[in-house]
PDBQT receptor file of N, H, CA, C and O in Angstrom, charges set to zero:
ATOM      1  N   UNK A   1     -69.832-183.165-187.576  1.00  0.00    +0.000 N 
ATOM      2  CA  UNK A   1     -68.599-183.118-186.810  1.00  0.00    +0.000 C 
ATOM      3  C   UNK A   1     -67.526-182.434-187.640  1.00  0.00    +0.000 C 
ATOM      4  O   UNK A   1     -67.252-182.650-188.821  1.00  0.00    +0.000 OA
ATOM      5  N   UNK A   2     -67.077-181.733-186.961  1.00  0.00    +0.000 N 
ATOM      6  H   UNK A   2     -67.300-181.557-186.002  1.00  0.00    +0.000 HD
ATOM      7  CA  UNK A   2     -66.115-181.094-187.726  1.00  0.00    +0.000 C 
ATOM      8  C   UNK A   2     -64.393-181.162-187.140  1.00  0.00    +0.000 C 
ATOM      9  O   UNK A   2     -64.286-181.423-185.942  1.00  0.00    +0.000 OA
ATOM     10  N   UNK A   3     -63.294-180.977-187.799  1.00  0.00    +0.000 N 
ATOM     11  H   UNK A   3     -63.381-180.765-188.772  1.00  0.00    +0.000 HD
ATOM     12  CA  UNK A   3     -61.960-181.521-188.004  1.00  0.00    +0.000 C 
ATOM     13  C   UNK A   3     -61.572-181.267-185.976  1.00  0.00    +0.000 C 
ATOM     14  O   UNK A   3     -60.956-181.866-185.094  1.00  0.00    +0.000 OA
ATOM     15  N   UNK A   4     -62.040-180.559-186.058  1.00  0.00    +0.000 N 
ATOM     16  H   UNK A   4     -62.541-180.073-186.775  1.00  0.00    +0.000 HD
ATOM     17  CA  UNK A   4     -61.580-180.196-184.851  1.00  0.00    +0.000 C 
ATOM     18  C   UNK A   4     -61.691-180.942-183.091  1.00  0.00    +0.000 C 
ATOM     19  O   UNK A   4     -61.027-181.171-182.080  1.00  0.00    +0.000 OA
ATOM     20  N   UNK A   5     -63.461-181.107-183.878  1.00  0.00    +0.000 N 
ATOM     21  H   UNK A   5     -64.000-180.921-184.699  1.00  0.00    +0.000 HD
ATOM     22  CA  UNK A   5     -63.916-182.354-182.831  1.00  0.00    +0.000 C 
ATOM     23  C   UNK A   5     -63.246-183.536-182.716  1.00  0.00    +0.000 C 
ATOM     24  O   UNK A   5     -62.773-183.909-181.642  1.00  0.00    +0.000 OA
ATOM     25  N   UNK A   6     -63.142-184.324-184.003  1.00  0.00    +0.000 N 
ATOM     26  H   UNK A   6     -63.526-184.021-184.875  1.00  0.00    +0.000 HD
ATOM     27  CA  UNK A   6     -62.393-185.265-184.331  1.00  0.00    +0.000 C 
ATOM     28  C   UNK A   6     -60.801-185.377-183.798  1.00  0.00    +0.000 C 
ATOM     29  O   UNK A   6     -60.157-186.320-183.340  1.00  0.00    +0.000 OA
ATOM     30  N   UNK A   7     -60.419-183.751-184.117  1.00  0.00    +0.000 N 
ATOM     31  H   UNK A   7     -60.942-182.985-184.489  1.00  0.00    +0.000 HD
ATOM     32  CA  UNK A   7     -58.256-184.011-183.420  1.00  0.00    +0.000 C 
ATOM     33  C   UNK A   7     -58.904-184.402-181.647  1.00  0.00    +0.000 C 
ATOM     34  O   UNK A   7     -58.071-185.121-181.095  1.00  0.00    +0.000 OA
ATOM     35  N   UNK A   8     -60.001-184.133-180.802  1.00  0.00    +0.000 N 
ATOM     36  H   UNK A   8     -60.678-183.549-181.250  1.00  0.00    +0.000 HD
ATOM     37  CA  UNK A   8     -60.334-183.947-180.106  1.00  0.00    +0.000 C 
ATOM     38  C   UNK A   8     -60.394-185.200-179.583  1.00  0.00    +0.000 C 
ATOM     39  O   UNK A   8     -59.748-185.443-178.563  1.00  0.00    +0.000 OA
ATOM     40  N   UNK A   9     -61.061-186.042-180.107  1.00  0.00    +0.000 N 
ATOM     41  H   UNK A   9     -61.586-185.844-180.935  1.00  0.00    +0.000 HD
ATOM     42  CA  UNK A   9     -61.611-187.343-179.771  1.00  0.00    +0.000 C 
ATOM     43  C   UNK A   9     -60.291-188.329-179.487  1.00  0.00    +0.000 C 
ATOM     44  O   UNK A   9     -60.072-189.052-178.515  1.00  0.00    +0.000 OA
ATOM     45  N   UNK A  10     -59.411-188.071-180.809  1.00  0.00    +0.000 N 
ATOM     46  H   UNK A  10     -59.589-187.484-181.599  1.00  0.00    +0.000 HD
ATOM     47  CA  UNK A  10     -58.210-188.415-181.527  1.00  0.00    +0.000 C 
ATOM     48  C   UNK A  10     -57.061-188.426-180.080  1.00  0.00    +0.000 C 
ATOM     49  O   UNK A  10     -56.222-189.238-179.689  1.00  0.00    +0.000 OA
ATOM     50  N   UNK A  11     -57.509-187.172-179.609  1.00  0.00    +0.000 N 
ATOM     51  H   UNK A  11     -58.190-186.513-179.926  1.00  0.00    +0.000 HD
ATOM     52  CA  UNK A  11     -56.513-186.351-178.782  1.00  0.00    +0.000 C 
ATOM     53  C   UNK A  11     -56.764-187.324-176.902  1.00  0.00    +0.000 C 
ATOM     54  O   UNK A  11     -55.987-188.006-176.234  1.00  0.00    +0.000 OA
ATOM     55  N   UNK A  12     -57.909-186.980-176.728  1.00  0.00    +0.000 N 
ATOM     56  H   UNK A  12     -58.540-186.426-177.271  1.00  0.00    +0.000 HD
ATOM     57  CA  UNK A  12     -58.565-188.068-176.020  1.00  0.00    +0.000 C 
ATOM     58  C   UNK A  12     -58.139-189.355-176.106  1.00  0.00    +0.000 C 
ATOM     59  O   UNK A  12     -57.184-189.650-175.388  1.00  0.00    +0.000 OA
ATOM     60  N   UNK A  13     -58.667-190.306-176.897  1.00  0.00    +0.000 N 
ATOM     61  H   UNK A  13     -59.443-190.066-177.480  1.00  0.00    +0.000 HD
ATOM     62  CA  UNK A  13     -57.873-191.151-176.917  1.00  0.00    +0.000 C 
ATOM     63  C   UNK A  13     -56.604-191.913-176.439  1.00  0.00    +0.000 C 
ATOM     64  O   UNK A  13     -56.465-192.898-175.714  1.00  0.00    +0.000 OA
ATOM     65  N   UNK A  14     -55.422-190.829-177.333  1.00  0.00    +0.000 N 
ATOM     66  H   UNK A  14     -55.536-190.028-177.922  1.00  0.00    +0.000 HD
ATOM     67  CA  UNK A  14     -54.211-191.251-177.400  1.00  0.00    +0.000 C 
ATOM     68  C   UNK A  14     -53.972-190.859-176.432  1.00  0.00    +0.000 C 
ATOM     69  O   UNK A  14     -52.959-191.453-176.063  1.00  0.00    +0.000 OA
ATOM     70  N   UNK A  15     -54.481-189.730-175.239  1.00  0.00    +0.000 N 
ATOM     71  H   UNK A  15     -55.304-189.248-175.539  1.00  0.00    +0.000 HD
ATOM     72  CA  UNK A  15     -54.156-189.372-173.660  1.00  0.00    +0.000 C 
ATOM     73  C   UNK A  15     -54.322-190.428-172.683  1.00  0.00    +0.000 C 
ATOM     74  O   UNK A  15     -53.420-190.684-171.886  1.00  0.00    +0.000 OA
ATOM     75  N   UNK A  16     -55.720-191.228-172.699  1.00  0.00    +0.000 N 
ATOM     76  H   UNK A  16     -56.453-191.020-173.346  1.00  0.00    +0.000 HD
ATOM     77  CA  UNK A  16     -55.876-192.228-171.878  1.00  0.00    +0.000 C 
ATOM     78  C   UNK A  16     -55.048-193.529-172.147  1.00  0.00    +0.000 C 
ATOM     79  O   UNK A  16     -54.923-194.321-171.214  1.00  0.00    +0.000 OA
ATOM     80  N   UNK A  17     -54.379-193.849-173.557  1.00  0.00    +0.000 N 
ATOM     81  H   UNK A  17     -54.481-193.205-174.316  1.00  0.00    +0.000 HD
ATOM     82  CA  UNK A  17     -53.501-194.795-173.513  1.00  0.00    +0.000 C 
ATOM     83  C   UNK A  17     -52.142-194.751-173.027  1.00  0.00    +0.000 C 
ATOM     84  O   UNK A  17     -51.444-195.568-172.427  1.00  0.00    +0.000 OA
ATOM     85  N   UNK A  18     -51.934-193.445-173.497  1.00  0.00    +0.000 N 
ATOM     86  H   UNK A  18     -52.501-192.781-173.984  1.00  0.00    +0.000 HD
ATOM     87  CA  UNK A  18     -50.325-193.077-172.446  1.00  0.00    +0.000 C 
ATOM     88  C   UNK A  18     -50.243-192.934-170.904  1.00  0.00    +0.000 C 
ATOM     89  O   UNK A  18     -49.347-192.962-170.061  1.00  0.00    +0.000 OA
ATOM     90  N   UNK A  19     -51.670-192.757-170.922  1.00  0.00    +0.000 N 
ATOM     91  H   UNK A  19     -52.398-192.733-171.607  1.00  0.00    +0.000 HD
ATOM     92  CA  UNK A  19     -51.958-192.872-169.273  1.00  0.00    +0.000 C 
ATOM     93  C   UNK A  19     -51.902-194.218-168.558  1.00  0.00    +0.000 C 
ATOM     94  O   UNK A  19     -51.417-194.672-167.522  1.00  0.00    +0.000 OA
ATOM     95  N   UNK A  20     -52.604-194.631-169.564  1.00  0.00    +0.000 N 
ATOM     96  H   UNK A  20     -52.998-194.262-170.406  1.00  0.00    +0.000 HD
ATOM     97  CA  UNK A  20     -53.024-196.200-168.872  1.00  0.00    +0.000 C 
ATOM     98  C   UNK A  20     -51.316-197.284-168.750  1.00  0.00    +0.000 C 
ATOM     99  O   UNK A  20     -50.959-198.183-167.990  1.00  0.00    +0.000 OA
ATOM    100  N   UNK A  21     -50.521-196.430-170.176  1.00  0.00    +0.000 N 
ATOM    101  H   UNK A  21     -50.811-195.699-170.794  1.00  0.00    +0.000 HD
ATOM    102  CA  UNK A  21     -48.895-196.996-170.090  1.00  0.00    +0.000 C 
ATOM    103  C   UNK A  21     -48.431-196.842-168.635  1.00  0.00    +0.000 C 
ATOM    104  O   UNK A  21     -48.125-197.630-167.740  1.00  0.00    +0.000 OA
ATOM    105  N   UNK A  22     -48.498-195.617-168.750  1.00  0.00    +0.000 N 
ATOM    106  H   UNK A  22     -48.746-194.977-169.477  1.00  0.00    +0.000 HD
ATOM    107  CA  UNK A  22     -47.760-194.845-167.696  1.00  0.00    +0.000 C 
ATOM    108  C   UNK A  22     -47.717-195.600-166.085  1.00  0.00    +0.000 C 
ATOM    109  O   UNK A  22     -46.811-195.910-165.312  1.00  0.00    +0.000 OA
ATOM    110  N   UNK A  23     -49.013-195.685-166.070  1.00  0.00    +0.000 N 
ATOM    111  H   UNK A  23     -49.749-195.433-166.699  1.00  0.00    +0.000 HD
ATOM    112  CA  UNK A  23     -49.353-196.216-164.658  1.00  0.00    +0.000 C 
ATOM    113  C   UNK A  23     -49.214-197.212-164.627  1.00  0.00    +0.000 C 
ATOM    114  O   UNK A  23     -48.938-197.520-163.468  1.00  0.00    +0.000 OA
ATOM    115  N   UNK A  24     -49.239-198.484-165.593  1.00  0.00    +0.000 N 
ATOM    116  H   UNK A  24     -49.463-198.234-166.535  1.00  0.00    +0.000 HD
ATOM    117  CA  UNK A  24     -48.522-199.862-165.675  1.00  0.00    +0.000 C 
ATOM    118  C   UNK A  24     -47.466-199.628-165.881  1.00  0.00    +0.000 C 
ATOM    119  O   UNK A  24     -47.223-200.652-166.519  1.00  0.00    +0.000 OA
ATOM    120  N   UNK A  25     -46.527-199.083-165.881  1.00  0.00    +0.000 N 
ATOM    121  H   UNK A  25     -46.725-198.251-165.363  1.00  0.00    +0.000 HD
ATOM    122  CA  UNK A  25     -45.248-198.712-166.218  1.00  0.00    +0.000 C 
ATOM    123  C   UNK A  25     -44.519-198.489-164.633  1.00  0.00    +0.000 C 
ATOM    124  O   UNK A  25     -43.600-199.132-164.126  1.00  0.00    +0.000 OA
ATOM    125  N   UNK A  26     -45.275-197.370-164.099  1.00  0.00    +0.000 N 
ATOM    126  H   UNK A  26     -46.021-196.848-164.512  1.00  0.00    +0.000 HD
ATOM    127  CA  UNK A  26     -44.797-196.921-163.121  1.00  0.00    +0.000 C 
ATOM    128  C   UNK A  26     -45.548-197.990-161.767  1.00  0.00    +0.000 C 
ATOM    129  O   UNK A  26     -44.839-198.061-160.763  1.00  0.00    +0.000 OA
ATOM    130  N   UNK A  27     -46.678-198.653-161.722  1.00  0.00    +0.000 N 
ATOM    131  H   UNK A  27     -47.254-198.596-162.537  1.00  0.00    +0.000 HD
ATOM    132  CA  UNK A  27     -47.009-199.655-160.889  1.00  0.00    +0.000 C 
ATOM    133  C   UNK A  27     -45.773-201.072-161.074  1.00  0.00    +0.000 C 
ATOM    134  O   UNK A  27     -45.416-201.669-160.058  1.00  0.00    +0.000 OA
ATOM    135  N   UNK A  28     -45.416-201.333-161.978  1.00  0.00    +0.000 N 
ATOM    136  H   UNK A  28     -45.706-200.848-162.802  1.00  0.00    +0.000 HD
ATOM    137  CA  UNK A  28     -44.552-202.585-162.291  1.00  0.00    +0.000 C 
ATOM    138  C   UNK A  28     -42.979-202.238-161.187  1.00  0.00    +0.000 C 
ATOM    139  O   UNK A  28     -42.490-202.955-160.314  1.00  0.00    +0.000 OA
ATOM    140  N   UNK A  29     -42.518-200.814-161.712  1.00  0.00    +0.000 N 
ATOM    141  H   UNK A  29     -42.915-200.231-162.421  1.00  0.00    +0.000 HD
ATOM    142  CA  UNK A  29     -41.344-200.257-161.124  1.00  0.00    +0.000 C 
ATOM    143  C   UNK A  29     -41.734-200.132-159.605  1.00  0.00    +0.000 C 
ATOM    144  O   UNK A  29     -40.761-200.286-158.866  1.00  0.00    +0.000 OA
ATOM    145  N   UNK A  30     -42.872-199.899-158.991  1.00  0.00    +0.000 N 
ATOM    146  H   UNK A  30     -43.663-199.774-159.592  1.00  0.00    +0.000 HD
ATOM    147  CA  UNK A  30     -42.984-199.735-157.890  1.00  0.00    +0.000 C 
ATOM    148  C   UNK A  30     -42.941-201.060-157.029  1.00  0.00    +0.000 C 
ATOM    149  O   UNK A  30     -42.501-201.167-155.884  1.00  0.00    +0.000 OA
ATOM    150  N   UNK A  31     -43.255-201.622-157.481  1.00  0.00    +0.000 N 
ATOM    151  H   UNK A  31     -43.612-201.535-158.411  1.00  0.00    +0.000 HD
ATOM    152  CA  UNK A  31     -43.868-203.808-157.256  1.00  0.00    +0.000 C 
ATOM    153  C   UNK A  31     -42.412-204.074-157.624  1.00  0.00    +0.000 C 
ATOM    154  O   UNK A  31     -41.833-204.330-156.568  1.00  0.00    +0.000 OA
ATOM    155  N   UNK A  32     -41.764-204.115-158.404  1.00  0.00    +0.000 N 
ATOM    156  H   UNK A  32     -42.234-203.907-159.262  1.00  0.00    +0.000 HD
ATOM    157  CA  UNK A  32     -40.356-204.508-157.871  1.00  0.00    +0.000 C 
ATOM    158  C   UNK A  32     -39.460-203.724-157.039  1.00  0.00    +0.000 C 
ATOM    159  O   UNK A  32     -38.873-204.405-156.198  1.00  0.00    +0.000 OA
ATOM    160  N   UNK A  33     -39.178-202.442-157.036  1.00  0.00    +0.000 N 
ATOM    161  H   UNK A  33     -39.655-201.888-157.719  1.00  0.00    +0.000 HD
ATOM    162  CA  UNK A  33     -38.779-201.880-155.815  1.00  0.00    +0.000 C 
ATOM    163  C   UNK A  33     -39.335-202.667-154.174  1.00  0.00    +0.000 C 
ATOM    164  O   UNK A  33     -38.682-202.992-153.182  1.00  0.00    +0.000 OA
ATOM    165  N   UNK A  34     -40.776-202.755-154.482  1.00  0.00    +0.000 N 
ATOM    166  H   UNK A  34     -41.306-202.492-155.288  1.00  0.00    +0.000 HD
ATOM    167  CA  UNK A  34     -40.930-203.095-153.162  1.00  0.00    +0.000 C 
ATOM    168  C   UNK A  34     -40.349-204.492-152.980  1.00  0.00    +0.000 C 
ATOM    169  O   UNK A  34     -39.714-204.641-151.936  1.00  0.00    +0.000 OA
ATOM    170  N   UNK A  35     -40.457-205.745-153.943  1.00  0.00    +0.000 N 
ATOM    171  H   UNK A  35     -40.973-205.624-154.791  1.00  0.00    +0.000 HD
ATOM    172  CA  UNK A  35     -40.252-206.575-153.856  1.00  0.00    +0.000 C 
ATOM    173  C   UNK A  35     -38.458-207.105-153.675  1.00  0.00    +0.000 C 
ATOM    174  O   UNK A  35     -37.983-208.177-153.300  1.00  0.00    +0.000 OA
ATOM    175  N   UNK A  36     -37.820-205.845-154.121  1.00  0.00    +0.000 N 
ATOM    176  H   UNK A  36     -38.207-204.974-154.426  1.00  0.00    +0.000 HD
ATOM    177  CA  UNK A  36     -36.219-206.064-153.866  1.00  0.00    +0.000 C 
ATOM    178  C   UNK A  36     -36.375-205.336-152.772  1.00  0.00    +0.000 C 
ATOM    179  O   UNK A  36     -35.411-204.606-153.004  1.00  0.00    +0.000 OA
ATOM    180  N   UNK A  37     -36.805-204.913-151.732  1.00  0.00    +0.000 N 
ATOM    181  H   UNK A  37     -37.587-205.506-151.542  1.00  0.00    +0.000 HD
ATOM    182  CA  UNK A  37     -36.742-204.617-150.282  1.00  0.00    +0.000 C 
ATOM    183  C   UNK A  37     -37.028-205.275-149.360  1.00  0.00    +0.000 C 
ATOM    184  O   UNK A  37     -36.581-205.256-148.213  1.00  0.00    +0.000 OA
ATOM    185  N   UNK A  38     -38.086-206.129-149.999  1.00  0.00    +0.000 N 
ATOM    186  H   UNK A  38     -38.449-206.144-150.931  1.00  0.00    +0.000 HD
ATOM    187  CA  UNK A  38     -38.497-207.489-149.180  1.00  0.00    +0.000 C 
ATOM    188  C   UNK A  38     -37.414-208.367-149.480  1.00  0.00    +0.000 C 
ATOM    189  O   UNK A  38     -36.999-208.752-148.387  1.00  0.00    +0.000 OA
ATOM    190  N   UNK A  39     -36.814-208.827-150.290  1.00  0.00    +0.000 N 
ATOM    191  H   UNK A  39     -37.151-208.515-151.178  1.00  0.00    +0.000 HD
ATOM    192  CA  UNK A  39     -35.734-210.082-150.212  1.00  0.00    +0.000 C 
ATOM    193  C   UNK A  39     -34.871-209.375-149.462  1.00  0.00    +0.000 C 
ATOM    194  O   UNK A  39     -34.719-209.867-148.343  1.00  0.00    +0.000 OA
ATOM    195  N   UNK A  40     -33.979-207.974-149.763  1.00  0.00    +0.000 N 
ATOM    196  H   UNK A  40     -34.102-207.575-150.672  1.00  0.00    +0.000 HD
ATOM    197  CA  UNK A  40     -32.485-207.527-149.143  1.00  0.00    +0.000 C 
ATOM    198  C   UNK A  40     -33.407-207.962-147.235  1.00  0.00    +0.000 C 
ATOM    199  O   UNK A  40     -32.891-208.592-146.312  1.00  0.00    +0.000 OA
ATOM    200  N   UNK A  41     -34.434-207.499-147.265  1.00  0.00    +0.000 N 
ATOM    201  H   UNK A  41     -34.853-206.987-148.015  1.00  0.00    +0.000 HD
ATOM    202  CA  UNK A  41     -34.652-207.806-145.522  1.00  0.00    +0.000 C 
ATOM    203  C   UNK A  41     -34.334-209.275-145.155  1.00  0.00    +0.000 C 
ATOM    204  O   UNK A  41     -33.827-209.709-144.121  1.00  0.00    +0.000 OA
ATOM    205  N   UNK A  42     -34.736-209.902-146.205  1.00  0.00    +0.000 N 
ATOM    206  H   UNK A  42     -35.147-209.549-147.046  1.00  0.00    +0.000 HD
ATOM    207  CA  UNK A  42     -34.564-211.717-145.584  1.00  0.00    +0.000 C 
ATOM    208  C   UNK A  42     -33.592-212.170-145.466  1.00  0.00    +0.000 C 
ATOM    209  O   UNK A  42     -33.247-213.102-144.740  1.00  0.00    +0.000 OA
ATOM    210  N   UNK A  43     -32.554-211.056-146.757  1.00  0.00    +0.000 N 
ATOM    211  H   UNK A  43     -32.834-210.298-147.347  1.00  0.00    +0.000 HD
ATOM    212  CA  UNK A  43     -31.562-211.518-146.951  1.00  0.00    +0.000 C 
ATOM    213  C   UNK A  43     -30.547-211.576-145.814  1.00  0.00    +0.000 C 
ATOM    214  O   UNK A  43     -29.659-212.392-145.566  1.00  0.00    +0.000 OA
ATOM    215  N   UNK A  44     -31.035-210.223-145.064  1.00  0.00    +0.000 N 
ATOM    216  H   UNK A  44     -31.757-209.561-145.266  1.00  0.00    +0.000 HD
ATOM    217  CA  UNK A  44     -29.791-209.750-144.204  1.00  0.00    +0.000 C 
ATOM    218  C   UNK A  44     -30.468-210.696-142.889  1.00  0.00    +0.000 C 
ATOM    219  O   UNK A  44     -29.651-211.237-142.145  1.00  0.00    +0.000 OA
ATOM    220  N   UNK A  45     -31.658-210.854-142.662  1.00  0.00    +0.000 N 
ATOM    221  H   UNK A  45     -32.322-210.414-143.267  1.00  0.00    +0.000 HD
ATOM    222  CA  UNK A  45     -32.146-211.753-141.220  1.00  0.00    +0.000 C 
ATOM    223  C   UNK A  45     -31.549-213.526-141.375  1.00  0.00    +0.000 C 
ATOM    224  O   UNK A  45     -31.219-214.320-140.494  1.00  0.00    +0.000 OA
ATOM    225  N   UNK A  46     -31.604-213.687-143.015  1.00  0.00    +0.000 N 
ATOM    226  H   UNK A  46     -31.873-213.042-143.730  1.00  0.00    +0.000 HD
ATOM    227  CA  UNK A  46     -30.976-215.106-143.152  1.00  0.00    +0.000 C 
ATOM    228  C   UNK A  46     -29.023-215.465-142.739  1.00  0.00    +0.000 C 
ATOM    229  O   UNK A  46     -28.378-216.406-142.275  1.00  0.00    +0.000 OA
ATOM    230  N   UNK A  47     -28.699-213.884-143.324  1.00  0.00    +0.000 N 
ATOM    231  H   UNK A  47     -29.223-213.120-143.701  1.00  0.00    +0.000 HD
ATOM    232  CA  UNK A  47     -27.496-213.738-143.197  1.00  0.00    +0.000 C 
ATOM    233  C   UNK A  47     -26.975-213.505-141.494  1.00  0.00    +0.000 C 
ATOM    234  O   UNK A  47     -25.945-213.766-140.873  1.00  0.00    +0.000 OA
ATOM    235  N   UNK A  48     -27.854-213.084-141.270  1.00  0.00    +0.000 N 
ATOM    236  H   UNK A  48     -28.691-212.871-141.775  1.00  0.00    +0.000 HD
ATOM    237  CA  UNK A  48     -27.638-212.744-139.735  1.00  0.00    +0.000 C 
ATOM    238  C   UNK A  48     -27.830-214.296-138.605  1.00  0.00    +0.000 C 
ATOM    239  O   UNK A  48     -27.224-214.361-137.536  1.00  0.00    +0.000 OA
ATOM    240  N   UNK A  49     -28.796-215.465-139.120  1.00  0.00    +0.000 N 
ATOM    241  H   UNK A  49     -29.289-215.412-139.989  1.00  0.00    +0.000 HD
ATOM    242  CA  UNK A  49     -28.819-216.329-138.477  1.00  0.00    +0.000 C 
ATOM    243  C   UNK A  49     -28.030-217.244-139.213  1.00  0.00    +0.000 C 
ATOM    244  O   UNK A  49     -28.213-218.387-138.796  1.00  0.00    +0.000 OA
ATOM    245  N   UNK A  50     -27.056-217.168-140.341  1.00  0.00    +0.000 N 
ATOM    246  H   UNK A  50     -26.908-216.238-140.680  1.00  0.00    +0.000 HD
ATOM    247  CA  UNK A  50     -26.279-217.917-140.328  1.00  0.00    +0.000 C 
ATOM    248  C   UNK A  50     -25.182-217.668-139.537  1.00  0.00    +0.000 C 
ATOM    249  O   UNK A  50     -24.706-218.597-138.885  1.00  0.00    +0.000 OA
ATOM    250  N   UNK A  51     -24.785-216.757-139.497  1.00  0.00    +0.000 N 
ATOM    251  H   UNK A  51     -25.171-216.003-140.027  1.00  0.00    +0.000 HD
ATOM    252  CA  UNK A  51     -23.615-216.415-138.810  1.00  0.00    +0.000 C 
ATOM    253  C   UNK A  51     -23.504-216.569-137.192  1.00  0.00    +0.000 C 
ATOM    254  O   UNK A  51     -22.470-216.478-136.530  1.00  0.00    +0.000 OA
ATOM    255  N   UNK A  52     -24.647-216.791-136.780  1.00  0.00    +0.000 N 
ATOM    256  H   UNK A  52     -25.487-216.865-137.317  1.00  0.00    +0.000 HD
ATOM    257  CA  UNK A  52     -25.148-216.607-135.265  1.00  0.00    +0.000 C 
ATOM    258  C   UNK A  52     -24.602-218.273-135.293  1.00  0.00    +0.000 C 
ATOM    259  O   UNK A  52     -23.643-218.580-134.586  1.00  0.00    +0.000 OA
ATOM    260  N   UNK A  53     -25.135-219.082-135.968  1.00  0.00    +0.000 N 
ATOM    261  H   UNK A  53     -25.914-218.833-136.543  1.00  0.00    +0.000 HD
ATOM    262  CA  UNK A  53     -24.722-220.335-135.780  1.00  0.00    +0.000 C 
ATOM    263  C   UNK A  53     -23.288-220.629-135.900  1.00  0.00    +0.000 C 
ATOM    264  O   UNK A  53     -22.704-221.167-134.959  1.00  0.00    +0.000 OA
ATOM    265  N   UNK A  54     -22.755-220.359-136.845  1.00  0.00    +0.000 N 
ATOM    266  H   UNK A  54     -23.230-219.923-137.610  1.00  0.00    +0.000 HD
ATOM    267  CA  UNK A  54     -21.850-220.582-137.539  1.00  0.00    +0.000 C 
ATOM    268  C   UNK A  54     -20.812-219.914-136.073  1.00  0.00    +0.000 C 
ATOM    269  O   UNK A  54     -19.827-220.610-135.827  1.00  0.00    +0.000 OA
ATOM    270  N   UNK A  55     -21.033-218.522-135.067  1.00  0.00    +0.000 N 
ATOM    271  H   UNK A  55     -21.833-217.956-135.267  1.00  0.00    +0.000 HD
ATOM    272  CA  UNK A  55     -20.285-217.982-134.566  1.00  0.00    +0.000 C 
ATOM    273  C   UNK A  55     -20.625-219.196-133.291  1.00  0.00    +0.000 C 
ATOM    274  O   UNK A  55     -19.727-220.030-133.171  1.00  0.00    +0.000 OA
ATOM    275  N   UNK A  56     -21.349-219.293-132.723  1.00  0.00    +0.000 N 
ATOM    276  H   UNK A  56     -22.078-218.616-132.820  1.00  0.00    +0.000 HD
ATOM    277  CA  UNK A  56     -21.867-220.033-131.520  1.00  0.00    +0.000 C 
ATOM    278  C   UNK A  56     -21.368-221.471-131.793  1.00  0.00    +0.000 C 
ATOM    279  O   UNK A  56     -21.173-222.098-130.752  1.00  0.00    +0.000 OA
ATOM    280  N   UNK A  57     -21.082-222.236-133.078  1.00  0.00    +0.000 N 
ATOM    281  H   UNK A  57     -21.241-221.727-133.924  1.00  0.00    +0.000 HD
ATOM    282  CA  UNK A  57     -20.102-223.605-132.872  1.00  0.00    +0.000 C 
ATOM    283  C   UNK A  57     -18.538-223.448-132.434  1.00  0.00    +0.000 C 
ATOM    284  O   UNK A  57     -17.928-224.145-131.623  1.00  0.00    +0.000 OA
ATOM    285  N   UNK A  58     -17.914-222.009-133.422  1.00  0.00    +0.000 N 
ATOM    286  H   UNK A  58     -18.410-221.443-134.081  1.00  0.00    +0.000 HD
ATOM    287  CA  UNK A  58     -16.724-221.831-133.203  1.00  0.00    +0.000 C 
ATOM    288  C   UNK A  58     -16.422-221.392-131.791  1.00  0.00    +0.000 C 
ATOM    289  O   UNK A  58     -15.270-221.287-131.371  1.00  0.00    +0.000 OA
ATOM    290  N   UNK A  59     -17.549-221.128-131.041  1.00  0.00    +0.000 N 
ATOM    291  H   UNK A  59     -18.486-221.213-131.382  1.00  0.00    +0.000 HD
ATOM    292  CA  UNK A  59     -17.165-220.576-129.484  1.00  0.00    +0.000 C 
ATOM    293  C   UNK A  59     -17.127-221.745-128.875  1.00  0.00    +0.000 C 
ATOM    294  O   UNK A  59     -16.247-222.020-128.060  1.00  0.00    +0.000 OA
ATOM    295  N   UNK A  60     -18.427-222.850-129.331  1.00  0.00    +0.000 N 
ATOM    296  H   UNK A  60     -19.142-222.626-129.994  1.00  0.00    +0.000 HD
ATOM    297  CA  UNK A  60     -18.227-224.215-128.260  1.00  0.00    +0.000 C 
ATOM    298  C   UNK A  60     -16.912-225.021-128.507  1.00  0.00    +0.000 C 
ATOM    299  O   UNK A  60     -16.449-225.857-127.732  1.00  0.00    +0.000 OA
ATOM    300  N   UNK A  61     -16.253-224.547-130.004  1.00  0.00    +0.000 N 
ATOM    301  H   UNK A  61     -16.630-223.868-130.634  1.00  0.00    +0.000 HD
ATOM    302  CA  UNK A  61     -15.716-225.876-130.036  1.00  0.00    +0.000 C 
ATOM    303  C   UNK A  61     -14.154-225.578-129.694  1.00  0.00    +0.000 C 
ATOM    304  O   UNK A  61     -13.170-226.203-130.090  1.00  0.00    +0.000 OA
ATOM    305  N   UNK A  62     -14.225-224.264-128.711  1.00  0.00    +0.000 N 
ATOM    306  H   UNK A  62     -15.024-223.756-128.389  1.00  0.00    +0.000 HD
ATOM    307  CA  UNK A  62     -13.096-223.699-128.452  1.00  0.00    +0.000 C 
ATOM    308  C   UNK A  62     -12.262-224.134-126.999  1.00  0.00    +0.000 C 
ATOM    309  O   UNK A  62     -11.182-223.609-126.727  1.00  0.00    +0.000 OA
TER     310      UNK A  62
């Protein structure tokens, strides 16, 4: 084997670990993006049936 094979192997290597970063890196960022899109939705359907109540006493108790 000679020096070259070796930067090769070397080179290999250290490609599939920055890869393997990368994509746990960029899967994590994606899984919370999605996951702060799922709460703002609940947020605004929770927000929306509080207020529905909250508007519908102040009408009865008018």
């Amino acid at each position: 084997m000679n020096t070259s094979t070796i930067w090769s192997i070397v080179g290999a290597v250290i490609a599939v670990i920055v890869a393997l970063w990368l994509v746990n890196v960029v899967l994590s960022v994606t899984w919370f993006l999605a996951k702060l899109a799922i709460v703002a939705v609940v947020a605004v359907v929770i927000y929306g049936i509080i207020k529905a109540a909250f508007t519908s006493k102040d009408r009865t108790g008018k």
